[in-house]
C-alpha positions in Angstrom: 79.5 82.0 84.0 80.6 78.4 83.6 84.6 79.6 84.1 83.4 80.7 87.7 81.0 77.6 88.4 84.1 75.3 87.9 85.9 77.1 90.8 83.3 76.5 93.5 81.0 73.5 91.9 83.3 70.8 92.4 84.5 68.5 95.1 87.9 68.1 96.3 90.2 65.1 96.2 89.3 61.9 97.8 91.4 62.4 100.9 90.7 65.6 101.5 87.3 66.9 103.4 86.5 70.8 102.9 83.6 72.7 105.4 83.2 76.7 105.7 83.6 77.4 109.5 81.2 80.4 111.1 83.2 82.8 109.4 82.7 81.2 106.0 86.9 80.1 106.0 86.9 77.0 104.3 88.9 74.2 106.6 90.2 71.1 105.2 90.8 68.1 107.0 92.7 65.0 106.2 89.8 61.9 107.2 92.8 60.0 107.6 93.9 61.8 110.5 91.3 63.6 112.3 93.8 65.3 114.9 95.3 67.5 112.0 93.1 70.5 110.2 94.4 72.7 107.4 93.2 76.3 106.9 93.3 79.6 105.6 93.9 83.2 106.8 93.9 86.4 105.3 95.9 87.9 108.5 99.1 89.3 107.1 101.5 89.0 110.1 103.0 86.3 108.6 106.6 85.2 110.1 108.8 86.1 107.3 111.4 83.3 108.3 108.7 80.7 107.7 107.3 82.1 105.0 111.4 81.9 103.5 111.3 78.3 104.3 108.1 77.2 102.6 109.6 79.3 99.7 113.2 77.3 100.0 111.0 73.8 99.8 110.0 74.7 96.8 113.3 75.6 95.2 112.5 79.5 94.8 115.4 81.7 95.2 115.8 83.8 97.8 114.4 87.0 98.2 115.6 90.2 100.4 113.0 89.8 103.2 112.9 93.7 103.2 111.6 93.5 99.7 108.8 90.2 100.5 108.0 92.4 103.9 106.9 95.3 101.6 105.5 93.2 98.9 103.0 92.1 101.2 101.6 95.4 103.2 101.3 96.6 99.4 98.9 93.3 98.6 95.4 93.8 98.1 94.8 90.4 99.5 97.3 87.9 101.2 96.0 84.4 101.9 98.1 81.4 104.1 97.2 78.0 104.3 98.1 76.4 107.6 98.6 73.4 108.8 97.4 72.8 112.4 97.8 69.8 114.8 96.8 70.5 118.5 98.5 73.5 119.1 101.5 73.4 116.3 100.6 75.5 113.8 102.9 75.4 110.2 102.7 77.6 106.8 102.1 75.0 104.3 100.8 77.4 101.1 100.5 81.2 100.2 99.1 83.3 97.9 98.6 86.8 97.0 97.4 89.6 95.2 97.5 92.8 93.9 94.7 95.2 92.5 93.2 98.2 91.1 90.5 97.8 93.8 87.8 98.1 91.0 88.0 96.2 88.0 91.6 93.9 87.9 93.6 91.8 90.5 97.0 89.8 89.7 97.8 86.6 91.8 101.3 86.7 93.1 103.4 83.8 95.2 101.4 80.8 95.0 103.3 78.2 97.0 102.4 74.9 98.5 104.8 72.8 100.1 105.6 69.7 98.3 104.8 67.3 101.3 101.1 69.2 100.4 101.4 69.1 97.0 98.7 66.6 94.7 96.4 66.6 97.7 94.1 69.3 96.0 95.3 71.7 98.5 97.1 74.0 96.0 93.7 73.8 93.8 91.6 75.2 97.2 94.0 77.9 97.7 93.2 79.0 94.6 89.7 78.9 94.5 89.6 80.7 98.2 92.3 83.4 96.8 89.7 83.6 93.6 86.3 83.6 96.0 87.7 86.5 97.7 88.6 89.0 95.2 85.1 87.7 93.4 83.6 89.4 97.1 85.2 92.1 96.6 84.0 92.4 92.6 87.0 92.0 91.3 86.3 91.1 87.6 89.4 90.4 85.9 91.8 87.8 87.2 95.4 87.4 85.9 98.4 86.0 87.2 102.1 84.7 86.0 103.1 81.7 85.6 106.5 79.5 85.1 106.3 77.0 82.4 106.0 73.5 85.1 102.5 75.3 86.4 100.8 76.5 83.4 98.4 73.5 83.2 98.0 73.3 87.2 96.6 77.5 86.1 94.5 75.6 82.8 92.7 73.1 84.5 91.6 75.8 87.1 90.2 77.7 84.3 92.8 80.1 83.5 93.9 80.9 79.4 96.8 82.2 78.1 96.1 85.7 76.3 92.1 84.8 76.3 91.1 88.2 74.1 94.7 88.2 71.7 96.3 90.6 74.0 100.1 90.2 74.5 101.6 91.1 78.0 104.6 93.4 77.6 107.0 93.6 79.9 109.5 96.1 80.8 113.3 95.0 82.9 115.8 97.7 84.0 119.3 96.8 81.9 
């Protein structure tokens, strides 16, 4: 039970101020500028445009937006992080996932834009993606990950191979 304490028993960075609002969405705000909140949304009419920029930022090649478009009304869960000052609002991080609806789930996409990047921002859209497939008993939690992230995934918890089991992998020729 430890693994999962680590997700939701610690604070987050000192800049960076996280509340649950009514609905138990977690809302981060920057103390240094109180006119600017950041949250999330499980909503999945995401603008595909904007969700190809936050992509670009990062340096991700580009997908067919067909392909991202049906990726994500396939997703068991689809999570957004948003930036919001007064009425602006701007994608700053996604996640999601995809599941069995029982026993596993599989973390796809996670982005944060660099501007948002080392704030701790990336490690709450984790733990929010986590907490909700945890609701929704989701027992087993796996996701890929390139070689730069791997320990960004470790020090959230995540092992490589935890029981010996190898991932195979299958690619058309």
């Amino acid at each position: 039970m430890g693994f999962w304490k680590s997700f939701f028993g610690s604070a987050e960075t000192a800049s960076i101020q996280t509340r649950l609002e009514a609905d138990g969405v977690p809302v981060v705000s920057d103390r240094a500028d109180t006119s600017t909140r950041i949250f999330f949304s499980t909503e999945r009419d995401i603008d595909l445009y904007e969700l190809e920029e936050l992509c670009d930022a990062v340096g991700w090649s580009r997908r067919p937006m067909r392909k991202v478009r049906k990726a994500i009304q396939h997703s068991f869960l689809v999570v957004s992080m948003w930036q919001q000052r007064g009425v602006t609002r701007r994608l700053i991080g996604f996640a999601r996932a995809t599941s069995d609806h029982a026993f596993n789930a599989t973390i796809w996409d996670v982005v944060v834009h660099p501007e948002f990047q080392t704030k701790g921002l990336g490690k709450a859209l984790m733990r929010y993606t986590i907490k909700k497939l945890r609701n929704e008993d989701i027992s087993n939690i796996t996701l890929f990950a390139d070689p730069h992230v791997v320990n960004f995934y470790r020090r959230m918890g995540f092992m490589p191979d935890p029981e010996g089991i190898k991932g195979m992998f299958w690619y058309p020729d």
